[in-house]
ZAVO-780275 format. One line per field, with one value per atom (N, C-alpha, C, O): residue number from 1; residue in one letter; atom name; x, y, z. Coordinates in steps of 0.02 Angstrom, whole numbers, plus 50000, padded with zeros to 5 digits. Example, Ala and Ser with C-alpha at 12.3 -4.5 7.8 and 13.67 -1.06 7.14 Angstrom:
// ZAVO-780275
resi	[1, 1, 1, 1, 2, 2, 2, 2]
resn	[a, a, a, a, s, s, s, s]
name	[N, CA, C, O, N, CA, C, O]
xx	[50660, 50615, 50660, 50712, 50642, 50684, 50645, 50670]
yy	[49716, 49775, 49835, 49834, 49888, 49947, 50002, 50057]
zz	[50390, 50390, 50390, 50423, 50354, 50357, 50394, 50402]
//
This chain:
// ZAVO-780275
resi	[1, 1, 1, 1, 2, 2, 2, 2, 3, 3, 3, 3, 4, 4, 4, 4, 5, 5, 5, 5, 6, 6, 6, 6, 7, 7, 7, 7, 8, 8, 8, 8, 9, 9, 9, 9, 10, 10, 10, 10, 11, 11, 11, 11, 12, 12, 12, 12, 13, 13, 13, 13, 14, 14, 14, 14, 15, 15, 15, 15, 16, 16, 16, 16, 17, 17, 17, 17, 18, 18, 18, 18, 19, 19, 19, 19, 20, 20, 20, 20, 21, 21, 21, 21, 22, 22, 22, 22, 23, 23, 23, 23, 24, 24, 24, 24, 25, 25, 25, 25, 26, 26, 26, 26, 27, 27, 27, 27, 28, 28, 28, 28, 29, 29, 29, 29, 30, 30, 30, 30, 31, 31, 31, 31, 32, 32, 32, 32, 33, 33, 33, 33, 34, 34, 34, 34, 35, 35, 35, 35, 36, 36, 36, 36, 37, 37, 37, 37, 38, 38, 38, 38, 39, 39, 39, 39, 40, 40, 40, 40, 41, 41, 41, 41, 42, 42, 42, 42, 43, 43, 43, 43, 44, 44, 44, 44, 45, 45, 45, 45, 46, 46, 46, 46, 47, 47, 47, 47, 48, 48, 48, 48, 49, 49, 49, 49, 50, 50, 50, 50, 51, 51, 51, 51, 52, 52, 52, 52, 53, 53, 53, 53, 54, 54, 54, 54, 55, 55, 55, 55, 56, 56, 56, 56, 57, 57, 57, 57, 58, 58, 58, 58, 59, 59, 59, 59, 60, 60, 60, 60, 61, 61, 61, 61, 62, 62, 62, 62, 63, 63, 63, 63, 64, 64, 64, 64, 65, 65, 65, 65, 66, 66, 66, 66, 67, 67, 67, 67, 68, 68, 68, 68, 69, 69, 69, 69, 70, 70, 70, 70, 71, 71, 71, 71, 72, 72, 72, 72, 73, 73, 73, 73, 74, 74, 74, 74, 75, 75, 75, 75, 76, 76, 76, 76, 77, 77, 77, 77, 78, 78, 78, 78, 79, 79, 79, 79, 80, 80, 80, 80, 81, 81, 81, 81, 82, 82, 82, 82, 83, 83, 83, 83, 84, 84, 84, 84, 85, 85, 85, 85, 86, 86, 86, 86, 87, 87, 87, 87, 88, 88, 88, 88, 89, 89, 89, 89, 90, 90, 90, 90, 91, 91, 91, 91, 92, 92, 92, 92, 93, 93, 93, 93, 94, 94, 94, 94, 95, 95, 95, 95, 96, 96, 96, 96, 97, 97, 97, 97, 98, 98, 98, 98, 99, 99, 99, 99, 100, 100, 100, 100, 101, 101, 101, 101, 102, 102, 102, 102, 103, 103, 103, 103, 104, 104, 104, 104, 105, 105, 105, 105, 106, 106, 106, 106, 107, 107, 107, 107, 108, 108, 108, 108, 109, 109, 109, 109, 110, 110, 110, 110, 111, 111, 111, 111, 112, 112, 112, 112, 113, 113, 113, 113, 114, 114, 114, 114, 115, 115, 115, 115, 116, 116, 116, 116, 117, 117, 117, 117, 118, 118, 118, 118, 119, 119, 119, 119, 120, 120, 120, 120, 121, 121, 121, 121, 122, 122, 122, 122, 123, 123, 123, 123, 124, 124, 124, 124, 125, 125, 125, 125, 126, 126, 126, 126, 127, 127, 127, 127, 128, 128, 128, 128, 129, 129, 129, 129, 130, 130, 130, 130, 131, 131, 131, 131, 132, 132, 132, 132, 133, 133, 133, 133, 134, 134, 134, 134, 135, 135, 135, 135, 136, 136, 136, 136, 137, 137, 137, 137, 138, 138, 138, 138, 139, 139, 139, 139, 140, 140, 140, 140, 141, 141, 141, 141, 142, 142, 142, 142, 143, 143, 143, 143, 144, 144, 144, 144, 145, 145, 145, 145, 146, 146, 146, 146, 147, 147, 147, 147, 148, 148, 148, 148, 149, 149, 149, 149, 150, 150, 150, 150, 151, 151, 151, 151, 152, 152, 152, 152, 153, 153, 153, 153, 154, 154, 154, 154, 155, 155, 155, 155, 156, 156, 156, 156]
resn	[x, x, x, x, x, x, x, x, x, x, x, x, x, x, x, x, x, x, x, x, x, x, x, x, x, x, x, x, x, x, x, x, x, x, x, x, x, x, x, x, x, x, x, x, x, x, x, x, x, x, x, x, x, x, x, x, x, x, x, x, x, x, x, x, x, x, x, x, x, x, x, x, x, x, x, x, x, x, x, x, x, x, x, x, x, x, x, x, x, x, x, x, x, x, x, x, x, x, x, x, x, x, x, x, x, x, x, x, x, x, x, x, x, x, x, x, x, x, x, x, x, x, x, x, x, x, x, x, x, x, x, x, x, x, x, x, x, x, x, x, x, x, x, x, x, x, x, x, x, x, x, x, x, x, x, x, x, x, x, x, x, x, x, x, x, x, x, x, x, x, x, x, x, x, x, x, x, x, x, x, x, x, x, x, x, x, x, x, x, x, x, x, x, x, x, x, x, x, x, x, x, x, x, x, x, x, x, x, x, x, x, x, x, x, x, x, x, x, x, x, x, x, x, x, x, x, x, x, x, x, x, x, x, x, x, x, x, x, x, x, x, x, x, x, x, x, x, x, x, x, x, x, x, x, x, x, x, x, x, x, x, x, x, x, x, x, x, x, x, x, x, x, x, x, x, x, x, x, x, x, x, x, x, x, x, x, x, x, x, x, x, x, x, x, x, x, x, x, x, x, x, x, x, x, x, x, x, x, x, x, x, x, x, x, x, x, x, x, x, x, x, x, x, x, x, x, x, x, x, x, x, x, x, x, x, x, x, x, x, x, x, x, x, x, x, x, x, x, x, x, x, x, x, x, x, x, x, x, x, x, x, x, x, x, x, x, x, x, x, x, x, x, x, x, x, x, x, x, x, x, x, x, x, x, x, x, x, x, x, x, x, x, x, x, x, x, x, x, x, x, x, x, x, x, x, x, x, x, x, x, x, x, x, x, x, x, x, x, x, x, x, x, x, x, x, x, x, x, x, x, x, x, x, x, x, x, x, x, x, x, x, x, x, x, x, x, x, x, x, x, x, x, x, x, x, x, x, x, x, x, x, x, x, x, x, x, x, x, x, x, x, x, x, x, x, x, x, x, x, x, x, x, x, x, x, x, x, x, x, x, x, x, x, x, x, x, x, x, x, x, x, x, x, x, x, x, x, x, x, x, x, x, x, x, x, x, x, x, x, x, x, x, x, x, x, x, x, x, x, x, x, x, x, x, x, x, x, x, x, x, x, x, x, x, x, x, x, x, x, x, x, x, x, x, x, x, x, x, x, x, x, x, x, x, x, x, x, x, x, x, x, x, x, x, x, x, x, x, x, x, x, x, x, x, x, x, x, x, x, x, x, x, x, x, x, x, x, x, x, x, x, x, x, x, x, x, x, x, x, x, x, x, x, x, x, x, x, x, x, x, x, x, x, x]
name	[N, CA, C, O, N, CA, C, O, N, CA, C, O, N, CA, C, O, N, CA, C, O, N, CA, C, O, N, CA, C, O, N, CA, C, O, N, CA, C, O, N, CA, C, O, N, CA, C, O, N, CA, C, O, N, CA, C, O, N, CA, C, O, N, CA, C, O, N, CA, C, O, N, CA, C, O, N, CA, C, O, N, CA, C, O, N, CA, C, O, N, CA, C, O, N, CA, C, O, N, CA, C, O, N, CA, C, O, N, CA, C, O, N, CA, C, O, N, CA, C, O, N, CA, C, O, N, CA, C, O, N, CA, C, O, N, CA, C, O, N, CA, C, O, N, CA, C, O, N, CA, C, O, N, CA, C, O, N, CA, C, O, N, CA, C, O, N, CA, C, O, N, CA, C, O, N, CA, C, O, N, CA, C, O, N, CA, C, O, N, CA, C, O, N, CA, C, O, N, CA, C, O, N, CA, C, O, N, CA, C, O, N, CA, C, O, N, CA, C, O, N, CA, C, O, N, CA, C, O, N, CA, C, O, N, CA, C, O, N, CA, C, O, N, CA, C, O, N, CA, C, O, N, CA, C, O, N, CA, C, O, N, CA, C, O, N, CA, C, O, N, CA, C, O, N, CA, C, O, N, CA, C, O, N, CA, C, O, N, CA, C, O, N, CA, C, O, N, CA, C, O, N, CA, C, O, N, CA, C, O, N, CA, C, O, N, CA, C, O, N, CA, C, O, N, CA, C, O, N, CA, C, O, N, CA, C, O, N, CA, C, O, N, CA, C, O, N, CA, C, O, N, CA, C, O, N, CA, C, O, N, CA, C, O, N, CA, C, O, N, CA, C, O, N, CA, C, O, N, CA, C, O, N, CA, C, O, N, CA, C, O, N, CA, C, O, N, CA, C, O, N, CA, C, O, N, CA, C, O, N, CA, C, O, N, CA, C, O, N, CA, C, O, N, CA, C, O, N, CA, C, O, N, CA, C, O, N, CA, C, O, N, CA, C, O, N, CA, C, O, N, CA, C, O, N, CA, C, O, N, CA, C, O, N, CA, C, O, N, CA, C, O, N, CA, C, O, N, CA, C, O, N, CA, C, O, N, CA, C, O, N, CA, C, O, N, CA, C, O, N, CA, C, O, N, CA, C, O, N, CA, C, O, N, CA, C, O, N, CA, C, O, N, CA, C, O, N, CA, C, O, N, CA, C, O, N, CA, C, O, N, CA, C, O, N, CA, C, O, N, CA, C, O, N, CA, C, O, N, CA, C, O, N, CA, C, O, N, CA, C, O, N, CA, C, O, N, CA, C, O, N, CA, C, O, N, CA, C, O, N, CA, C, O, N, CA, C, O, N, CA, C, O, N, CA, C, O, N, CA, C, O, N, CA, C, O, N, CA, C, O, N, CA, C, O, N, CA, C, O, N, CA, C, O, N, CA, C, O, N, CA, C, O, N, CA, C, O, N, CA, C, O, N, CA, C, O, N, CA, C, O, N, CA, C, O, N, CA, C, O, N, CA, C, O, N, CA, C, O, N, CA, C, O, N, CA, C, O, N, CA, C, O, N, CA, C, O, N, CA, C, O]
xx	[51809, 51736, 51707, 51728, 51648, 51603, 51569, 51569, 51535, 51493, 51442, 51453, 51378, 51299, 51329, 51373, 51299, 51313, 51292, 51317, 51275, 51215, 51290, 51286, 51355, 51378, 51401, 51453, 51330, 51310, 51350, 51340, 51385, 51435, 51396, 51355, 51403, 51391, 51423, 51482, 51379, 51383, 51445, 51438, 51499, 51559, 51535, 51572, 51498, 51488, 51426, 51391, 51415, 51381, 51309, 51313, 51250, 51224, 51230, 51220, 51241, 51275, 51225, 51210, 51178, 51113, 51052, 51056, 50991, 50927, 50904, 50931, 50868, 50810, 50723, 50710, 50696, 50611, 50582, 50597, 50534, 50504, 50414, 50367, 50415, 50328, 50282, 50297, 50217, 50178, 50103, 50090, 50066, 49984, 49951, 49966, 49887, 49834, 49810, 49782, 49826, 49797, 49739, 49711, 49721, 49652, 49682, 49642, 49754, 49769, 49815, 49853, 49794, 49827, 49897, 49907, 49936, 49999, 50035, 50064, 50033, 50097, 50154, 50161, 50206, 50249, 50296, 50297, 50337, 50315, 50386, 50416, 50414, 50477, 50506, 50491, 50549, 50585, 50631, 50676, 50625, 50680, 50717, 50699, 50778, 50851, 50844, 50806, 50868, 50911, 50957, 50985, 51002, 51069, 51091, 51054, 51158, 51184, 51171, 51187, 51138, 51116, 51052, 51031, 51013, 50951, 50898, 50897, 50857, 50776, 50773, 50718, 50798, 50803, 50828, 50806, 50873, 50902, 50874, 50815, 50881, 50865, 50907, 50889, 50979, 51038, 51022, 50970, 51083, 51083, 51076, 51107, 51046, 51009, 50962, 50946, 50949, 50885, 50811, 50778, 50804, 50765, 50748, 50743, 50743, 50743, 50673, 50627, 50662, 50617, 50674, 50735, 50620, 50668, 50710, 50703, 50755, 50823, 50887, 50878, 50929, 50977, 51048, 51057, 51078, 51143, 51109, 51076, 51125, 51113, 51182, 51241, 51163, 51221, 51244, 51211, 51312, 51349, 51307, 51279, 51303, 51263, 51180, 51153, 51160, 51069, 51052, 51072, 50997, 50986, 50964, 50948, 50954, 50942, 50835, 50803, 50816, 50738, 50758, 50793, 50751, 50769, 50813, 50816, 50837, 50863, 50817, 50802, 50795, 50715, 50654, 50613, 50660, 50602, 50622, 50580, 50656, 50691, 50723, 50729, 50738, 50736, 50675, 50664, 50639, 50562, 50535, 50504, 50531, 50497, 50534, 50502, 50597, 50634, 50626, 50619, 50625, 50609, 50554, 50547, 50501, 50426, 50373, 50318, 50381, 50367, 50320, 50266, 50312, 50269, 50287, 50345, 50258, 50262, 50219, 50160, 50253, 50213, 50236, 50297, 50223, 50241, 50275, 50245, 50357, 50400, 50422, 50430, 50432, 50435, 50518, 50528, 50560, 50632, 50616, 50563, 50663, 50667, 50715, 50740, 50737, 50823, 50829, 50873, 50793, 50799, 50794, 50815, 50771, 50734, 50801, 50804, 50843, 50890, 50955, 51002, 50956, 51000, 51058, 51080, 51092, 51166, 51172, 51121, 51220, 51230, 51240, 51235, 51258, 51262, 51196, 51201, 51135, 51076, 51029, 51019, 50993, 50953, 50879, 50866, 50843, 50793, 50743, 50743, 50679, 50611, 50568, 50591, 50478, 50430, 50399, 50414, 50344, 50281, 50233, 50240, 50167, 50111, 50067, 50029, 50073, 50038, 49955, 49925, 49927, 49846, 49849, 49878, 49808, 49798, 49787, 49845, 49767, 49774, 49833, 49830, 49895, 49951, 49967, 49959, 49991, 50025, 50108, 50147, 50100, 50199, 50224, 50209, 50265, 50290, 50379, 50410, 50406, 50488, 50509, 50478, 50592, 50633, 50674, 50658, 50727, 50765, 50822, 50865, 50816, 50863, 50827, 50852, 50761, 50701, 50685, 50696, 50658, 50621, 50563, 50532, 50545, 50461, 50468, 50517, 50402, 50389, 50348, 50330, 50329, 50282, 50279, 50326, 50205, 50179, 50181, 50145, 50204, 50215, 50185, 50166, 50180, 50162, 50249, 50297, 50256, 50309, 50350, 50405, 50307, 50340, 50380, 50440, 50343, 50380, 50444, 50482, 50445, 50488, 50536, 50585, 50538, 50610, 50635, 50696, 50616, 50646, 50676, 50731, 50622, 50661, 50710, 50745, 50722, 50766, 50834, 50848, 50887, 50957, 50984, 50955, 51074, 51098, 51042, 50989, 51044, 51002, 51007, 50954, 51046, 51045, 50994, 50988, 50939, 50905, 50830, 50788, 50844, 50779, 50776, 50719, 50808, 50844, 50812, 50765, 50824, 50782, 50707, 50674, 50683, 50617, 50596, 50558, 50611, 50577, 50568, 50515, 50631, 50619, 50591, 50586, 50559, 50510, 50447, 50409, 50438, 50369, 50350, 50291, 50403, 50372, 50368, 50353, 50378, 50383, 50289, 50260, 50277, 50207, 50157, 50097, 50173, 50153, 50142, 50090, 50193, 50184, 50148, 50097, 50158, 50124, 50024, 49981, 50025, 49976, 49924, 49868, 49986, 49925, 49932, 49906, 49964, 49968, 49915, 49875, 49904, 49833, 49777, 49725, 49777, 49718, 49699, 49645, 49774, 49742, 49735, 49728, 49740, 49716, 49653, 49615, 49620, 49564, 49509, 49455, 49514, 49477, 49457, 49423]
yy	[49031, 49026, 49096, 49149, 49085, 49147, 49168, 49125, 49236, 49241, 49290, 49313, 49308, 49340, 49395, 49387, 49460, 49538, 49524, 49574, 49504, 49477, 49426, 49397, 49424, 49390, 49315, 49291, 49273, 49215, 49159, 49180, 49104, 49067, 49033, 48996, 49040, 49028, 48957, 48942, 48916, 48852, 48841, 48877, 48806, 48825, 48770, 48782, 48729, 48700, 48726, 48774, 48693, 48731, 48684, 48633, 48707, 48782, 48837, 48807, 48892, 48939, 48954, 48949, 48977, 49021, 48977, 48916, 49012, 48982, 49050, 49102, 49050, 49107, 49073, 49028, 49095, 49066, 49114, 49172, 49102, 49148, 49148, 49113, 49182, 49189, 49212, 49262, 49185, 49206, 49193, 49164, 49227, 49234, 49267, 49308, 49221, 49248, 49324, 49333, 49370, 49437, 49443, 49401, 49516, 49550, 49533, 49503, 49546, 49560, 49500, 49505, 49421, 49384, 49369, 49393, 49334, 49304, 49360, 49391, 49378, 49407, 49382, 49321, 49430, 49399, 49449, 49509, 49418, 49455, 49476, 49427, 49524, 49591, 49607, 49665, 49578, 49638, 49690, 49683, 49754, 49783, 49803, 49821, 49798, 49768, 49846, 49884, 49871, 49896, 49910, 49855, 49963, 49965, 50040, 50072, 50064, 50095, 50150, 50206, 50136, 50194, 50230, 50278, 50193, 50223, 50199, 50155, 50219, 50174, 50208, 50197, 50232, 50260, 50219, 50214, 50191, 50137, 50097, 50092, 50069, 50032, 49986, 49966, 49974, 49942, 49878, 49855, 49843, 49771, 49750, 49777, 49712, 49672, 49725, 49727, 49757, 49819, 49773, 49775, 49740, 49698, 49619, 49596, 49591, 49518, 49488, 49524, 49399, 49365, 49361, 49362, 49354, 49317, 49266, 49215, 49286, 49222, 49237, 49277, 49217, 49210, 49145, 49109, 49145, 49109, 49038, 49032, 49006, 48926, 48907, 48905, 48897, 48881, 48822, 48785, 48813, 48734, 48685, 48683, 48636, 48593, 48566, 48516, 48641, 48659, 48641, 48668, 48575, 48567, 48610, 48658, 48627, 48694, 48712, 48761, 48655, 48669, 48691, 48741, 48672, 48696, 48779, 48816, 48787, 48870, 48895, 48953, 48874, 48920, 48930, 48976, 48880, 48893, 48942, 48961, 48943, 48975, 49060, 49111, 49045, 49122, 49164, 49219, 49118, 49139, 49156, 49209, 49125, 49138, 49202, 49234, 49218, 49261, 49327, 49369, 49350, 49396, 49410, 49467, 49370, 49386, 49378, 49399, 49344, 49299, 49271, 49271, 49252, 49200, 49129, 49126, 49057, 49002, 48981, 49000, 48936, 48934, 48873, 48882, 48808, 48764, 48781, 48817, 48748, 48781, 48714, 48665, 48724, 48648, 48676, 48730, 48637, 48626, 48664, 48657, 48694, 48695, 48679, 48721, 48634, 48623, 48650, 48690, 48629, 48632, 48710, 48730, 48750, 48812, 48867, 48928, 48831, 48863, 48899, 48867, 48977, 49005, 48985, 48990, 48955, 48926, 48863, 48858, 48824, 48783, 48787, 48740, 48862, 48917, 48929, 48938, 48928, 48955, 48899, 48877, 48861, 48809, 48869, 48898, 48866, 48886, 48847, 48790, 48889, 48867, 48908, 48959, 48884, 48911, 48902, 48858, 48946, 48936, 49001, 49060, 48945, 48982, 49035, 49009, 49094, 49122, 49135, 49138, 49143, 49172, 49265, 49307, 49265, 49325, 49359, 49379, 49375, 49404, 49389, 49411, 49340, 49339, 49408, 49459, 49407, 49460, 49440, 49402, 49496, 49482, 49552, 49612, 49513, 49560, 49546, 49497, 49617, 49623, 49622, 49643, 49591, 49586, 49656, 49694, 49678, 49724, 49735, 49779, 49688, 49692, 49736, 49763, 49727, 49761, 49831, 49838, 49876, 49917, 49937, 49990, 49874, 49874, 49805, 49769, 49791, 49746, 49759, 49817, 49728, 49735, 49665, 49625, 49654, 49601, 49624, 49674, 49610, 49634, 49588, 49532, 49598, 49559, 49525, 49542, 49467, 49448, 49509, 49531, 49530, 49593, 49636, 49642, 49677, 49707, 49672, 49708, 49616, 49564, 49575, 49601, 49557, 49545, 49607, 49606, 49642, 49726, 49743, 49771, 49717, 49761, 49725, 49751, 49652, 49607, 49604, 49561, 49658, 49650, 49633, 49640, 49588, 49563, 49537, 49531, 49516, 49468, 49398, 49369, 49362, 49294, 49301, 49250, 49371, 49365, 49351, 49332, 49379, 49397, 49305, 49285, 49267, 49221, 49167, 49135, 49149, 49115, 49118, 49068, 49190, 49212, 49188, 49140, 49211, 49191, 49103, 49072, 49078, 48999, 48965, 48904, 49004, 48975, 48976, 48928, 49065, 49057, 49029, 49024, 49003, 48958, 48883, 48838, 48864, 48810, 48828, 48783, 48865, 48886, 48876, 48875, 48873, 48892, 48824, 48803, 48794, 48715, 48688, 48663, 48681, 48660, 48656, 48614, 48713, 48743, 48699, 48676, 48700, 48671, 48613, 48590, 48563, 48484, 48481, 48437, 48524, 48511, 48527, 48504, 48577, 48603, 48510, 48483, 48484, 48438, 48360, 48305, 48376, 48300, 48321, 48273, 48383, 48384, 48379, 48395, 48360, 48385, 48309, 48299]
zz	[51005, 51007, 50996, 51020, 50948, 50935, 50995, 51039, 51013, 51057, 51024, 50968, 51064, 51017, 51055, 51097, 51034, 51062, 51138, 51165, 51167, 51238, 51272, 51326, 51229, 51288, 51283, 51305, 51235, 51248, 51188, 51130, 51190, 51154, 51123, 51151, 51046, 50979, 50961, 50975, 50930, 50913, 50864, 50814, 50863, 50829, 50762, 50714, 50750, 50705, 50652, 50668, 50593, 50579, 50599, 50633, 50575, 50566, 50629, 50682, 50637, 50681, 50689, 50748, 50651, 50658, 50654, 50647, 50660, 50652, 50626, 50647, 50592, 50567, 50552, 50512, 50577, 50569, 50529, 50542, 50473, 50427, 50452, 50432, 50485, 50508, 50469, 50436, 50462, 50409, 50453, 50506, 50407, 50429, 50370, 50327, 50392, 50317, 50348, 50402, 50304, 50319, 50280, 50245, 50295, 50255, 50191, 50154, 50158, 50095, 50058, 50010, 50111, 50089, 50128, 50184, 50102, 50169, 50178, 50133, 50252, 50284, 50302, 50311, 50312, 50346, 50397, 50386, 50453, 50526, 50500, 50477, 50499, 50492, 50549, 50564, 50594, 50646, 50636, 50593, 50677, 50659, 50707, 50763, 50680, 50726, 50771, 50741, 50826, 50850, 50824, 50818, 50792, 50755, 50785, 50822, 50764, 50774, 50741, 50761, 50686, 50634, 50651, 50618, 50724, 50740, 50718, 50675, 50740, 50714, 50647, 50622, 50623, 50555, 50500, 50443, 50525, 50497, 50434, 50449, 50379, 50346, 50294, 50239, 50335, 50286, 50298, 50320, 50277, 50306, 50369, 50414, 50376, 50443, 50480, 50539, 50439, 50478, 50500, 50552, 50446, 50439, 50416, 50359, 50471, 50473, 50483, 50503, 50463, 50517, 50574, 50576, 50619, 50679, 50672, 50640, 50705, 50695, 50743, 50788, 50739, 50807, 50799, 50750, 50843, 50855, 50893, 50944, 50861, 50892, 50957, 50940, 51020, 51081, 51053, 51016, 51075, 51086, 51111, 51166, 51055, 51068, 51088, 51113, 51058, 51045, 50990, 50938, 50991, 50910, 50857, 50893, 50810, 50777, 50781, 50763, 50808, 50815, 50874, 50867, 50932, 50994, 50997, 51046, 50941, 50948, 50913, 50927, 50878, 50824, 50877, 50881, 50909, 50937, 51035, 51075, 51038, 51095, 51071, 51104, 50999, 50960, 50964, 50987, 50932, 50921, 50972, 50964, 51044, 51093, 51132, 51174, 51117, 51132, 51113, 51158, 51036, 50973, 50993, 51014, 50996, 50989, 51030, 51012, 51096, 51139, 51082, 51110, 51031, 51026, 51023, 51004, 51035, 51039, 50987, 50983, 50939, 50860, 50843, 50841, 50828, 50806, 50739, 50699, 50719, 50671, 50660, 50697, 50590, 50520, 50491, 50463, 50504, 50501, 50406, 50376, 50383, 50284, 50255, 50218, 50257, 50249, 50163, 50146, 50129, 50053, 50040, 49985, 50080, 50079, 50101, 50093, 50125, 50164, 50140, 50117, 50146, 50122, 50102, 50045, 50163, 50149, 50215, 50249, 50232, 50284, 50351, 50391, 50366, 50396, 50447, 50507, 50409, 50419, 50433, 50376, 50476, 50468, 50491, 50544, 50420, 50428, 50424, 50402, 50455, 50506, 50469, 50442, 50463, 50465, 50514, 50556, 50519, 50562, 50549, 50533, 50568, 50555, 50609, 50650, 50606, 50658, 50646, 50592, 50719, 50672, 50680, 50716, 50631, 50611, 50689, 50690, 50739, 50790, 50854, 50911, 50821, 50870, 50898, 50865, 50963, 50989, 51001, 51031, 50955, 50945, 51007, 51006, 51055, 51100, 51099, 51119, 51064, 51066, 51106, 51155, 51118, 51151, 51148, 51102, 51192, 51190, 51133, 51138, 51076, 51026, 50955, 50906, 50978, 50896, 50940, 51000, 50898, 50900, 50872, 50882, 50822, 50778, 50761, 50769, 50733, 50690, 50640, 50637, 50606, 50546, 50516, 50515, 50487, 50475, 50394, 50390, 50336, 50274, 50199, 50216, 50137, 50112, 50094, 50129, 50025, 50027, 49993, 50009, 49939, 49890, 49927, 49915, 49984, 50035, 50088, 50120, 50089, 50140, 50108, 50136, 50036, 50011, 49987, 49982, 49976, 49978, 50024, 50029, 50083, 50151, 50179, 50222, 50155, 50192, 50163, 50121, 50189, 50161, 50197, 50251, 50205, 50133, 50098, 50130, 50016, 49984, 50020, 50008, 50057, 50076, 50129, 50163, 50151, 50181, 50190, 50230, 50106, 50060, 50038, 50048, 50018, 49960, 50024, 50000, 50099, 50127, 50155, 50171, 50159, 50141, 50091, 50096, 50033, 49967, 49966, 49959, 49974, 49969, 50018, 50009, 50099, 50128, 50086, 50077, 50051, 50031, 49981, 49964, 49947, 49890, 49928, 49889, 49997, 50004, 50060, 50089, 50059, 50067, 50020, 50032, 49987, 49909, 49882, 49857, 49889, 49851, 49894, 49870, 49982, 50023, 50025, 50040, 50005, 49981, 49925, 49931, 49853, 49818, 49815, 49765, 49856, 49898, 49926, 49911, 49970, 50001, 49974, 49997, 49907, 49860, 49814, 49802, 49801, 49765, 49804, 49776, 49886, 49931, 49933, 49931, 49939, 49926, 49885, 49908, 49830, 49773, 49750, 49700]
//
């Protein structure tokens, strides 16, 4: 059995992880919420996994919403209603989540980050290494995106 740096026993099936991609309409259009890891390299840091959305190890036998949203409230204390992305999803590995914050959430870190930043996407996927990090970012925000003009054309 796997265990998280914290100790805590990792779901041996897959999806292992959860990652949630947070977003909010800014002054300059959609953000999206950036943590940055704690690493060994120092707050200086900017390699792989420097920078993530929130995300985490799913426990034995935690459904993968129930670890997104227990990640999320963990990472950020925020509590945000989060929409499963299966199609959106890096690999099988990864069951990724959206959710929508409002523009004045207060995002408060856990002892694993040392910043955050609310970013546009251009900036997200730059800063988000490996690429399989960037690769489920990107395919939330196009699932923003389509979502988007679904509702541009129930309206019209």
């Amino acid at each position: 059995m796997s265990f998280t740096w914290d100790g805590l026993p990792v779901a041996p099936d897959p999806p292992t992880a959860v990652a949630i991609v947070v977003w909010r309409r800014g002054s300059q259009g959609r953000e999206f919420l950036l943590l940055h890891r704690m690493a060994p390299g120092g707050p200086e840091y900017e390699g792989d996994w420097a920078w993530t959305p929130p995300a985490g190890a799913r426990q034995p036998g935690e459904p993968p919403e129930a670890a997104a949203a227990r990640e999320l409230r963990e990472e950020t204390s925020l509590d945000l209603q989060i929409t499963p992305l299966p199609e959106a999803a890096p690999s099988e590995n990864v069951a990724l989540h959206l959710a929508q914050a409002s523009s004045d959430a207060a995002v408060g870190l856990d002892e694993e980050h040392d910043r955050f930043e609310w970013v546009p996407l251009e900036d997200a996927l730059t800063r988000c290494l490996p690429a399989v990090v960037a690769d489920g970012l990107a395919g939330a925000a196009a699932t923003i995106v389509e979502r988007a003009r679904e509702e541009d054309g129930r309206s019209r």
